[in-house]
MARZAKE-965082 format. One record per residue (C-alpha): x negated, y negated, z negated; residue in three letters; residue number from 0. Coordinates in steps of 0.1 Angstrom, whole numbers, plus 5000, padded with zeros to 4 digits. Each point is the difference from the previous one (the first is absolute). Layout:
% residues N
X | Y | Z | ALA | NUM
...
//
This chain:
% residues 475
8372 | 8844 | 5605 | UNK | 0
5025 | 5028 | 5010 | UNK | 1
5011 | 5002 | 4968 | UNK | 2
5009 | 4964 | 4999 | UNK | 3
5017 | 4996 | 5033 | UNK | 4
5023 | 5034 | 4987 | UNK | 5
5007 | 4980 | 4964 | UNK | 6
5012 | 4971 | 5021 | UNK | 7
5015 | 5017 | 5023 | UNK | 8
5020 | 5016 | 4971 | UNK | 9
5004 | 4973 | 4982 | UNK | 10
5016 | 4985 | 5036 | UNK | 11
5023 | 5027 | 5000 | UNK | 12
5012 | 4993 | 4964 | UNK | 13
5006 | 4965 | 5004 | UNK | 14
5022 | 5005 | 5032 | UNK | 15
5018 | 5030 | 4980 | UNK | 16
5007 | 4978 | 4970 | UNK | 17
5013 | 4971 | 5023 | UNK | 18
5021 | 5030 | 5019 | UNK | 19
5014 | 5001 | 4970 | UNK | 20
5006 | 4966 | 4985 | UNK | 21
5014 | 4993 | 5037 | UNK | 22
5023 | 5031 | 4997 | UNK | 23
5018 | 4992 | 4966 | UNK | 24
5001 | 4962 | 5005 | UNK | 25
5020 | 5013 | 5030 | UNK | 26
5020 | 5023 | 4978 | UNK | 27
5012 | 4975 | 4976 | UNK | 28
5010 | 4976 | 5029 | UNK | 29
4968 | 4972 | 4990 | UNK | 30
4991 | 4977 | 5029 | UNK | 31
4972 | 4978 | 4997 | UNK | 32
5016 | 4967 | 4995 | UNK | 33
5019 | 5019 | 4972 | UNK | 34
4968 | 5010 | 4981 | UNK | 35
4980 | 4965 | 5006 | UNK | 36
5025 | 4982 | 4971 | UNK | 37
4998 | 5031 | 4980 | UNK | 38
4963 | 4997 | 5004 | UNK | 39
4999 | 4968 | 4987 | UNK | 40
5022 | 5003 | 4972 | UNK | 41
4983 | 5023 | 4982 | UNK | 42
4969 | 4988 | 5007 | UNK | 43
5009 | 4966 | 4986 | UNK | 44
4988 | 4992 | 4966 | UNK | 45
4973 | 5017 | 4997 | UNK | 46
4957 | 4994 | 5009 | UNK | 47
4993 | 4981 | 5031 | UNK | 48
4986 | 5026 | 5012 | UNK | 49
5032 | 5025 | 4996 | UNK | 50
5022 | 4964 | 5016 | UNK | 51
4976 | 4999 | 5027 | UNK | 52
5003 | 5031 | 5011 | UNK | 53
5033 | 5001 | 4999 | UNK | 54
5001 | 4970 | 5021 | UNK | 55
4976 | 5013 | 5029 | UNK | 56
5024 | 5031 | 4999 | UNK | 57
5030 | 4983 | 5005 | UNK | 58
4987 | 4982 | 5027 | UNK | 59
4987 | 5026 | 5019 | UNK | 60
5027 | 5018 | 4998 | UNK | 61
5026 | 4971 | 5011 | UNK | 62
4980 | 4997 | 5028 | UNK | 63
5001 | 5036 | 5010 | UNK | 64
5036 | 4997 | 5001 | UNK | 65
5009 | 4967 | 5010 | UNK | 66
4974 | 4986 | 5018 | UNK | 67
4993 | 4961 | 5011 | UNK | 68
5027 | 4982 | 4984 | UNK | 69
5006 | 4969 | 5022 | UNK | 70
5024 | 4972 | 4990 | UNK | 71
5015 | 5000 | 5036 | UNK | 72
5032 | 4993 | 5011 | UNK | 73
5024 | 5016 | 5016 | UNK | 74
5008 | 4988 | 5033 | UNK | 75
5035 | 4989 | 5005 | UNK | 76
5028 | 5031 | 5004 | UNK | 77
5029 | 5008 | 5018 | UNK | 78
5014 | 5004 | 4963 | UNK | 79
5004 | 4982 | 4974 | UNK | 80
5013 | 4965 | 5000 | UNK | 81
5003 | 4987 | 5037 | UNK | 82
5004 | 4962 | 5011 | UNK | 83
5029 | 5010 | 5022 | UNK | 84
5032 | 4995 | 4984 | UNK | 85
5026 | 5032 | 5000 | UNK | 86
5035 | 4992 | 5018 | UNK | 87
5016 | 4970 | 4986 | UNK | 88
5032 | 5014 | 4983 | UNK | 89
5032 | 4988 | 5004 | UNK | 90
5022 | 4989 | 4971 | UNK | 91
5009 | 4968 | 4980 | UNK | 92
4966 | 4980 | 5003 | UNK | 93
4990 | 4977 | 4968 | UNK | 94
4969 | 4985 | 5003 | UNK | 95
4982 | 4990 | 4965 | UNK | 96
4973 | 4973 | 4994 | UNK | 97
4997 | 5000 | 4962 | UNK | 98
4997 | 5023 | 4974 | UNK | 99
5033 | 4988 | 4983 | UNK | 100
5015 | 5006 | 5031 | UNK | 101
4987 | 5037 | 5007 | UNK | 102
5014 | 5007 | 4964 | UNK | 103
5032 | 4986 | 5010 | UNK | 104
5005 | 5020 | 5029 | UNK | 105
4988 | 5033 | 4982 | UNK | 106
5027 | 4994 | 4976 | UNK | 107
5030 | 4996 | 5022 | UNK | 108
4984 | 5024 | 5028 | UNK | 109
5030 | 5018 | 5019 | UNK | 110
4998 | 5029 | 5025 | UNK | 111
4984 | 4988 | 5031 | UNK | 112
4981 | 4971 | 4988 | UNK | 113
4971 | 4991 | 5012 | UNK | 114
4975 | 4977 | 4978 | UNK | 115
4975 | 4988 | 5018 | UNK | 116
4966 | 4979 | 4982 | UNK | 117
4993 | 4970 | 5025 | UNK | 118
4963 | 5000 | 5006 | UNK | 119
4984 | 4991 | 4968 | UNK | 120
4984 | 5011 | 4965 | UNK | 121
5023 | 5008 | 4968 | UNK | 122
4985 | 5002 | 4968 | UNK | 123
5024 | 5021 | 4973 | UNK | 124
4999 | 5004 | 4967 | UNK | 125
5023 | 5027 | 4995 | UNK | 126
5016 | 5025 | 5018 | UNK | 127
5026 | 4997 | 5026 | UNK | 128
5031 | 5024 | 4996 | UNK | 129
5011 | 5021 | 5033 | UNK | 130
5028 | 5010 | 4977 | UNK | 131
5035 | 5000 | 5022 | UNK | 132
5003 | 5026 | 5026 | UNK | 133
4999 | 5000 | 5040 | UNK | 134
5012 | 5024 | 5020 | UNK | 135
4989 | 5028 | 5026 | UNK | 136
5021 | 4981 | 5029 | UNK | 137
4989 | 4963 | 4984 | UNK | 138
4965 | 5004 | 4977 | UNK | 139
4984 | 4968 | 4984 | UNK | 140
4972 | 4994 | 5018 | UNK | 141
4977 | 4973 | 4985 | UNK | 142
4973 | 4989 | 5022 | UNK | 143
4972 | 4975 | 5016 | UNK | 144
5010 | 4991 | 5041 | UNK | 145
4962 | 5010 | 5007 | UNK | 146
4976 | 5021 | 4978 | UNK | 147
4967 | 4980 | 4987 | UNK | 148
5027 | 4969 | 4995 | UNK | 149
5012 | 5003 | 4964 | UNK | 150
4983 | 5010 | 4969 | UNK | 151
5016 | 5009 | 4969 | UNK | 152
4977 | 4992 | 4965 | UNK | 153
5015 | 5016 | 4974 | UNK | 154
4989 | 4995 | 4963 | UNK | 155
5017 | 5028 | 4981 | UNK | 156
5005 | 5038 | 4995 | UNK | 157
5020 | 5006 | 5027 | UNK | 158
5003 | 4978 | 5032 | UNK | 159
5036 | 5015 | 5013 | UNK | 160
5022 | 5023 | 4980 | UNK | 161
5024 | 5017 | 5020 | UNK | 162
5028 | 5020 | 4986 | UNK | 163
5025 | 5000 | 5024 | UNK | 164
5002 | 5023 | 5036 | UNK | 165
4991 | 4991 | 5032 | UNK | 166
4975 | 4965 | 4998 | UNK | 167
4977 | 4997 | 5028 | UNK | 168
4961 | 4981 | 4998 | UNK | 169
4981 | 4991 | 5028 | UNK | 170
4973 | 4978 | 5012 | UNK | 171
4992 | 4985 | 4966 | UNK | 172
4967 | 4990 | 4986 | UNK | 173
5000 | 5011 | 4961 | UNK | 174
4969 | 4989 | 4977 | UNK | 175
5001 | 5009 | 4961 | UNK | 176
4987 | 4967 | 4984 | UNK | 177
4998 | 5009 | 4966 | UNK | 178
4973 | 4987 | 4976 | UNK | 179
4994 | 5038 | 4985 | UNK | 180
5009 | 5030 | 5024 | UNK | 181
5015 | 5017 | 4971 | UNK | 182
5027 | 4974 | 5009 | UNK | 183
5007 | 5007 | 5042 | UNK | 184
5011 | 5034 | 4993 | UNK | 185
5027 | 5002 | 5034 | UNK | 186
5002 | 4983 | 5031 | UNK | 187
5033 | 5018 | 5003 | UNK | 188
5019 | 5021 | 4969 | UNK | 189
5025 | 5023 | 5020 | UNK | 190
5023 | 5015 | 4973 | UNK | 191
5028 | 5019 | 4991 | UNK | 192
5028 | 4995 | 5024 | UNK | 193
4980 | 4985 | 5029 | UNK | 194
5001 | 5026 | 5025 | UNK | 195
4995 | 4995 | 5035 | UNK | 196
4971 | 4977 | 4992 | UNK | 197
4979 | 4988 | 5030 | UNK | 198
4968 | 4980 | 5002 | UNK | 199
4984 | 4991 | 5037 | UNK | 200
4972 | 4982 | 5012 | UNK | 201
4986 | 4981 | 4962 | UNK | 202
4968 | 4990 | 4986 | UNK | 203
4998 | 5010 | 4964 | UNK | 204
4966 | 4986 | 4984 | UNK | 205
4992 | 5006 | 4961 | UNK | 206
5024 | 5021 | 4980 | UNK | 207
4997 | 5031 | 4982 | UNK | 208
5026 | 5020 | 5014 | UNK | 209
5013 | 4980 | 5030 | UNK | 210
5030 | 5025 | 5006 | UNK | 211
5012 | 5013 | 4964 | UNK | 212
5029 | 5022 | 5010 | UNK | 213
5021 | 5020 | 4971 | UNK | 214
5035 | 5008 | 4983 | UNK | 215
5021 | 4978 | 4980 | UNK | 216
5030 | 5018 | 4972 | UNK | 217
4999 | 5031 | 5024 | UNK | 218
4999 | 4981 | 5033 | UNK | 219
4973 | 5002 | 5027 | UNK | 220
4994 | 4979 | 5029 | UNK | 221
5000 | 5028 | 5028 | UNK | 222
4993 | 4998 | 5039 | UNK | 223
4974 | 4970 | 4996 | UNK | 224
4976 | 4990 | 5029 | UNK | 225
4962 | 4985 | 4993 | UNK | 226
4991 | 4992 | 5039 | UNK | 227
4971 | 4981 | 5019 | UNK | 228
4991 | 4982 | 4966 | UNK | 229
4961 | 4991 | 4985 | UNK | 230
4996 | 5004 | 4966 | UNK | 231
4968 | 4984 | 4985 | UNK | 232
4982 | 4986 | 4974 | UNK | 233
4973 | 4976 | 4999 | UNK | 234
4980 | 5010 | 4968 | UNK | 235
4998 | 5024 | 4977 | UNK | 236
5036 | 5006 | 4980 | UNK | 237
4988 | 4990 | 4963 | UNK | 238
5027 | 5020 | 4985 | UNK | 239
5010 | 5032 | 4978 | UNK | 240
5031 | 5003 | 5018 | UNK | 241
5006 | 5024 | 5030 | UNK | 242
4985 | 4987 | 5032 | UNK | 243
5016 | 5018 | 5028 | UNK | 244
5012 | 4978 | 5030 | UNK | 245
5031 | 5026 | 5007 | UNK | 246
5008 | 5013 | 4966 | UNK | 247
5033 | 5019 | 5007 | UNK | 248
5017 | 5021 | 4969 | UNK | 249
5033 | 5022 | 5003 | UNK | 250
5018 | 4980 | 5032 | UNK | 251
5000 | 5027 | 5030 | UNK | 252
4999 | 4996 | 5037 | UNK | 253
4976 | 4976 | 5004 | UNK | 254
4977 | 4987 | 5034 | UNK | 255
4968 | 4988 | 4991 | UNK | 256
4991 | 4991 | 5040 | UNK | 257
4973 | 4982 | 5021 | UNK | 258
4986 | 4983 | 4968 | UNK | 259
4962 | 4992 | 4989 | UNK | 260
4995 | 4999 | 4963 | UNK | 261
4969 | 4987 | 4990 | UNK | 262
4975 | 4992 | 4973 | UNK | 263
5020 | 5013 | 4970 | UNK | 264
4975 | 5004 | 4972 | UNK | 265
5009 | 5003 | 4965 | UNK | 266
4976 | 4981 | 4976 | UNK | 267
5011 | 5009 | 4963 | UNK | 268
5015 | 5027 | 4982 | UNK | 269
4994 | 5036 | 5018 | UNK | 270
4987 | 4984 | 5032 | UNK | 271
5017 | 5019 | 5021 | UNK | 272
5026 | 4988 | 5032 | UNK | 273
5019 | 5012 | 5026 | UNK | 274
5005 | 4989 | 5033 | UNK | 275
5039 | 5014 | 5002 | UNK | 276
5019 | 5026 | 4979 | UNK | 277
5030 | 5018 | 5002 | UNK | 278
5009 | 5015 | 4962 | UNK | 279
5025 | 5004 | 4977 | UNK | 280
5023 | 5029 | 5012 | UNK | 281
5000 | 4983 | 5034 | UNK | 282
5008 | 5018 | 5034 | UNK | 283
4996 | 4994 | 5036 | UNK | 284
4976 | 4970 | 4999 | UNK | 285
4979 | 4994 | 5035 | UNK | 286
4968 | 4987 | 5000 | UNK | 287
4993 | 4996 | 5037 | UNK | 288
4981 | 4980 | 5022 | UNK | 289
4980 | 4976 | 4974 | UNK | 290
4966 | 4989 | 4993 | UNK | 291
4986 | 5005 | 4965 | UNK | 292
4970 | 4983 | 4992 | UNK | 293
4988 | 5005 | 4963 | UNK | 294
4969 | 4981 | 5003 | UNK | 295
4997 | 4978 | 5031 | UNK | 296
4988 | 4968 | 4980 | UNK | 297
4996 | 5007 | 4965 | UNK | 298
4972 | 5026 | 5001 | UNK | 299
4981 | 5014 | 4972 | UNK | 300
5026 | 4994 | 4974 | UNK | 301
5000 | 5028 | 4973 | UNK | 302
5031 | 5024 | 4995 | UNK | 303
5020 | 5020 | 5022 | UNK | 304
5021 | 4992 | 5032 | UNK | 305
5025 | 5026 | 5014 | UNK | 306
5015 | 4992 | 5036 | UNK | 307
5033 | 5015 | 5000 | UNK | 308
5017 | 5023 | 4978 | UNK | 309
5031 | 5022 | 4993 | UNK | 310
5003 | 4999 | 4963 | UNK | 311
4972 | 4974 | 4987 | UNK | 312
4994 | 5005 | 4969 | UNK | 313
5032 | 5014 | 4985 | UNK | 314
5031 | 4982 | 4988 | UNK | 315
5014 | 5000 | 4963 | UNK | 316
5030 | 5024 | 5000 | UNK | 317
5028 | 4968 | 4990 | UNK | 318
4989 | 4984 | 5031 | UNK | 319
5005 | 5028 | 5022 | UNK | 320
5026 | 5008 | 5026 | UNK | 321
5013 | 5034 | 4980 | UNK | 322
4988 | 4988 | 4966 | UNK | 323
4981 | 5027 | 4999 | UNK | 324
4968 | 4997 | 5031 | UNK | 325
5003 | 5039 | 5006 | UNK | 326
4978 | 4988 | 5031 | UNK | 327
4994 | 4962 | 5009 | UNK | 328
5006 | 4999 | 5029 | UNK | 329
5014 | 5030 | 5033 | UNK | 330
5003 | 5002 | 5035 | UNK | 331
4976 | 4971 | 5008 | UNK | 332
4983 | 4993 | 5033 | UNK | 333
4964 | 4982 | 5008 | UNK | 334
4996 | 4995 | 5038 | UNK | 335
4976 | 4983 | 5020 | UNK | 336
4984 | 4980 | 4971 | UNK | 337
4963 | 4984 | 5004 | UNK | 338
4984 | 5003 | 4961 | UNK | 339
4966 | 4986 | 4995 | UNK | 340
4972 | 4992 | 4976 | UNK | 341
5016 | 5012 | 4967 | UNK | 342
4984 | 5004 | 4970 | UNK | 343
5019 | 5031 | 4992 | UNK | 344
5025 | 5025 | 5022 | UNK | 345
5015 | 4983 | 5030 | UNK | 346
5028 | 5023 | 4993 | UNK | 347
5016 | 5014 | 4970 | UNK | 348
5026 | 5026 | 4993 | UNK | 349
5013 | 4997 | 4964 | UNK | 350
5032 | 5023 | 4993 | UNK | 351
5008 | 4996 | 5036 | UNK | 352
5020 | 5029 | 5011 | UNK | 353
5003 | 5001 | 5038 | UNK | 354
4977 | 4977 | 5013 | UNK | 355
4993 | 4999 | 5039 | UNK | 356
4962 | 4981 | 5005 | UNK | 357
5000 | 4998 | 5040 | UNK | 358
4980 | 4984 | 5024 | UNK | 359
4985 | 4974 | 4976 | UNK | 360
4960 | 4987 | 5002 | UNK | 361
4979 | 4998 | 4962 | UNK | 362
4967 | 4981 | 5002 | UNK | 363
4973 | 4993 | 4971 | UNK | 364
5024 | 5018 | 4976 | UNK | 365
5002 | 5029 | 4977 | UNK | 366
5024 | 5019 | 5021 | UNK | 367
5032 | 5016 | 4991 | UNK | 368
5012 | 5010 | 4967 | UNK | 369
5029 | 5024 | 4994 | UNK | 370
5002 | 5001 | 4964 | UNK | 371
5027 | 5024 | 4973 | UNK | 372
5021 | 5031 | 5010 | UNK | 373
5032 | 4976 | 5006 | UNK | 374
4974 | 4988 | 5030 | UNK | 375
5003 | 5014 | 5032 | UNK | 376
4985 | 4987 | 5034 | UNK | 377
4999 | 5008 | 5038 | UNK | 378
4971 | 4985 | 5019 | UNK | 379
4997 | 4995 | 5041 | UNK | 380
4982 | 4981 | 5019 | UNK | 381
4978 | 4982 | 4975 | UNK | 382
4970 | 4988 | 5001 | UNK | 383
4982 | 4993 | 4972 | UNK | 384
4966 | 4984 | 4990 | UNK | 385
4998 | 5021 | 4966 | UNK | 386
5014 | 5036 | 4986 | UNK | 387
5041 | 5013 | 5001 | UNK | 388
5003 | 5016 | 4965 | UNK | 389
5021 | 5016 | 4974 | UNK | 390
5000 | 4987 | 4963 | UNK | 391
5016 | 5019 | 4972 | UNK | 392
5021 | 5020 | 5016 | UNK | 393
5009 | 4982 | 5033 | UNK | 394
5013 | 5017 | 5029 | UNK | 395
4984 | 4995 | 5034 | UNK | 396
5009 | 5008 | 5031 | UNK | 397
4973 | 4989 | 5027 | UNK | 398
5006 | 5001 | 5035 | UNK | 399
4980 | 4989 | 5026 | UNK | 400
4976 | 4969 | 4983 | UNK | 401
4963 | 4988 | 5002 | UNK | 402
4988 | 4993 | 4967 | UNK | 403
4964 | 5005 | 4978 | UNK | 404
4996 | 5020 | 4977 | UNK | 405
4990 | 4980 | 4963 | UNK | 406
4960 | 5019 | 5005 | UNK | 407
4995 | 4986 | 5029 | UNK | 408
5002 | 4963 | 4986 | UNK | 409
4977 | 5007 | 4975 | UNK | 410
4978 | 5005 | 5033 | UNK | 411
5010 | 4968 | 5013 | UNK | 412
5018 | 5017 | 5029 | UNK | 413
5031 | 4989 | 5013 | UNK | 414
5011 | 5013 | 5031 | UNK | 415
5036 | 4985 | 5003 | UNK | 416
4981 | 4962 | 4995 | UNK | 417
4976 | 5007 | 5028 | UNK | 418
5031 | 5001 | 5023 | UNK | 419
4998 | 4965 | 5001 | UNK | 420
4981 | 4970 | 5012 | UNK | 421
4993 | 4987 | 4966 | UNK | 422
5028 | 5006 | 4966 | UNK | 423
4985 | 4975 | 4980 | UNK | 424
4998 | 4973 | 5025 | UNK | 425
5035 | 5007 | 5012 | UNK | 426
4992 | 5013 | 5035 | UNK | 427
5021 | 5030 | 5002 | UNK | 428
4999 | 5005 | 5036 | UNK | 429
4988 | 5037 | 5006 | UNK | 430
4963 | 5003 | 5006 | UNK | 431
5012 | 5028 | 5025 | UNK | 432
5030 | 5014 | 5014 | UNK | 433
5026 | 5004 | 4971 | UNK | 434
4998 | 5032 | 4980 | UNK | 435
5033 | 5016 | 5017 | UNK | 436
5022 | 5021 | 4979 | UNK | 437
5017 | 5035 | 5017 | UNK | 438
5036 | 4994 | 4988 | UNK | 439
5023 | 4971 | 5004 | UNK | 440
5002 | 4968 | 4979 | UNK | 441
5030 | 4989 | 4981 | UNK | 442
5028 | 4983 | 5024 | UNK | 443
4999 | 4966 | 4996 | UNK | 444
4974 | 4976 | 5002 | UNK | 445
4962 | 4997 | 4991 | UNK | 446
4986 | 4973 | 4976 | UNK | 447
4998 | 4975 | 5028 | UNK | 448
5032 | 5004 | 5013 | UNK | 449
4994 | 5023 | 5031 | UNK | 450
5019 | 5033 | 5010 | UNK | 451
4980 | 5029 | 4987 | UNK | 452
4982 | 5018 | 5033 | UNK | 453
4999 | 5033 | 5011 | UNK | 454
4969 | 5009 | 4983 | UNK | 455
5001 | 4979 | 4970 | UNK | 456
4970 | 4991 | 4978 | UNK | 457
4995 | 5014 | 4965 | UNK | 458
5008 | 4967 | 4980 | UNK | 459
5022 | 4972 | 5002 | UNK | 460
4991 | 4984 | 5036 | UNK | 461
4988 | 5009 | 5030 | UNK | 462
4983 | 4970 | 5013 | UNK | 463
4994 | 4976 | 4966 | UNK | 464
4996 | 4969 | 5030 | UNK | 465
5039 | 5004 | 5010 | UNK | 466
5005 | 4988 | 4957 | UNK | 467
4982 | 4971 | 5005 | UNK | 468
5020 | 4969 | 5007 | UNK | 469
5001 | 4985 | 5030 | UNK | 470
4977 | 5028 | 5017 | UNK | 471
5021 | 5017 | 5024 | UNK | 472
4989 | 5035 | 5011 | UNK | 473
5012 | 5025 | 5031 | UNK | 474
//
């Protein structure tokens, strides 16, 4: 009997020694569990039932060790994002619009400080509408519904408005792709070449592609664009090869990518795999600040991979870069007070991205951060961040003061930073306790919901996730 209990006893010690060290080089090469499940399945697929099956029950388990109850829940309604209050009326040279012919008209003979605004109604185009004569910074064109939820916009084409030309303004518009196949609803909006100056407030954009395709034109590129207080959606899976990414931005600099949500952008052909916002293409100086990106929040379970917000994607062909060359794809580039969630993948991704400042923003139900190349370098504060920081290939890091879990841990099913809250996958992400207060100081500016960073700030993106609900009003 003695000798038993020591051979199991030794045989105890062996098997937590041999899953010391699977644990230590899955860690090493950067493999979280929602990585390996697919892999798992792949090469288990096609052969006995047996080997399927197992591979099956594998994946499984070890989804669930990382991410848990997967709930098709909502998230309540936010401070960001598309608002029913309207933004200032502007002033200018007011024609109203109650017919597609008519919006076409006024697009074409569009002078600075017009203001075309859609009477309350639906429009159904087939074809594209041309922003293509230029406002000014003293007199943009604004084009525009009175009051938001009041005017939607179908558009049956590739691209719903091309704009070429500097300073056009969108606001409170509905925009719905309505095309039979979603290969066809590429844009809701194609900002291009000498567009610069670009804004877009306060829209709904339902079932495209790329809502925002942003890029150069014979060596110009529209520069000093703003993406603010917009939702971004789609309502099924994309059925499409082409690139799904809601905010697809290549070459054009000085961008603000503010107070969005960007939801529900998953790829269904082709590689699979979708971002919720990039910045590439020998850009510089884009801000993502402020949004909510929600890979998953109603189409769950879908295969491929979802990436929340990225510097970089994945890599531009050297014509259509900035320099012609992509030497990196994108510098300088700032994330800030960002709320990523329940992505398939990284929530944030580094590719080429020299200079990068992550600060301040929360990562839920992802695989972390990934800085990736030696033309990627990164400075991280403040972060908190449900999954591991790491360095790929060569990637500079430079970690301050973060909470994050390390990739062995998930293979545990621990997760430390998603115990902070209420409950992650139902959407309660009100602290279960006091919020996890960080030494330093925050970023100047203003927290996801709005609110003046305090004194002693939380790790993350908020300090109270009840002041970013609307219409909840907190001390």
């Amino acid at each position: 009997m003695k000798r038993l209990s020591a051979a199991l006893a030794l045989l105890a010690l062996l098997c937590a020694g041999l899953l010391a060290c699977a644990l230590a080089y899955l860690q090493s090469q950067g493999v979280t569990p929602r990585a390996l499940a697919p892999y798992l399945l792949h090469r288990t697929s096609g052969h006995n039932e047996l080997i399927e099956a197992a591979g099956r029950v594998t994946a499984g388990a070890l989804l669930r060790l990382d991410r848990g109850g997967v709930q098709r829940q909502a998230m309540p309604p936010l401070v960001v994002g598309a608002r029913p209050e309207a933004p200032p009326a502007p002033g200018g040279n007011e024609r109203v619009v109650a017919s597609v012919e008519a919006a076409r008209q006024a697009f074409g003979s569009a002078v600075p400080g017009d203001i075309i605004t859609f009477l309350p109604g639906s429009y159904t185009v087939k074809g594209t509408l041309f922003a293509s004569r230029p406002g000014l910074d003293t007199a943009p064109i604004v084009v525009r519904a009175a009051r938001p939820g009041t005017v939607e916009i179908r558009f049956d084409a590739a691209e719903g408005f091309s704009v070429s030309a500097p300073y056009w303004r969108f606001e409170n518009l509905g925009i719905r792709g309505a095309c039979r196949y979603d290969d066809n609803c590429q844009h809701a909006f194609h900002v291009v070449g000498r567009a610069h100056h670009f804004v877009a407030r306060n829209n709904t954009l339902v079932d495209f592609n790329a809502h925002f395709k942003i890029n150069g034109e014979k060596g110009a590129f529209p520069d000093f664009g703003l993406i603010e207080a917009n939702t971004l959606s789609n309502t099924g899976v994309r059925r499409t090869a082409r690139p799904v990414t809601p905010v697809d931005l290549v070459g054009a600099s000085d961008w603000t990518v503010r107070a969005n949500i960007i939801r529900d952008f998953v790829k269904g052909s082709g590689d699979r795999i979708s971002y919720g916002a990039f910045a590439k293409g020998g850009a510089q100086r884009t801000v993502f600040e402020r949004n909510v990106v929600l890979c998953e929040e109603q189409l769950l379970g879908e295969r491929g991979q979802r990436i929340g917000l990225s510097f970089g994607g994945g890599g531009t062909g050297k014509p259509y870069c900035r320099d012609r060359q992509c030497i990196t794809e994108h510098e300088d580039g700032i994330m800030r007070a960002n709320l990523v969630a329940g992505c398939a993948d990284v929530g944030i991704y580094l590719n080429s991205a020299a200079r990068s400042r992550i600060v301040d923003n929360t990562l839920l139900d992802t695989a972390g951060v990934q800085v990736r190349f030696p033309t990627s370098s990164a400075a991280l504060e403040g972060n908190l961040v449900d999954g591991p920081i790491r360095s790929d290939a060569g990637g500079s890091v430079r970690a301050g003061d973060n909470l994050a879990t390390p990739i062995w841990q998930l293979y545990l099913g621990r997760h430390p930073q998603r115990a902070l809250f209420g409950d992650v996958a139902a959407r309660d992400l009100r602290w279960r306790g006091q919020a996890p207060a960080r030494a330093g100081s925050a970023e100047a500016g203003l927290d996801l919901c709005g609110k003046p960073w305090g004194g002693a700030p939380a790790y993350g993106a908020f300090q109270d996730f009840a002041a970013c609900i609307a219409g909840r009003a907190t001390p």
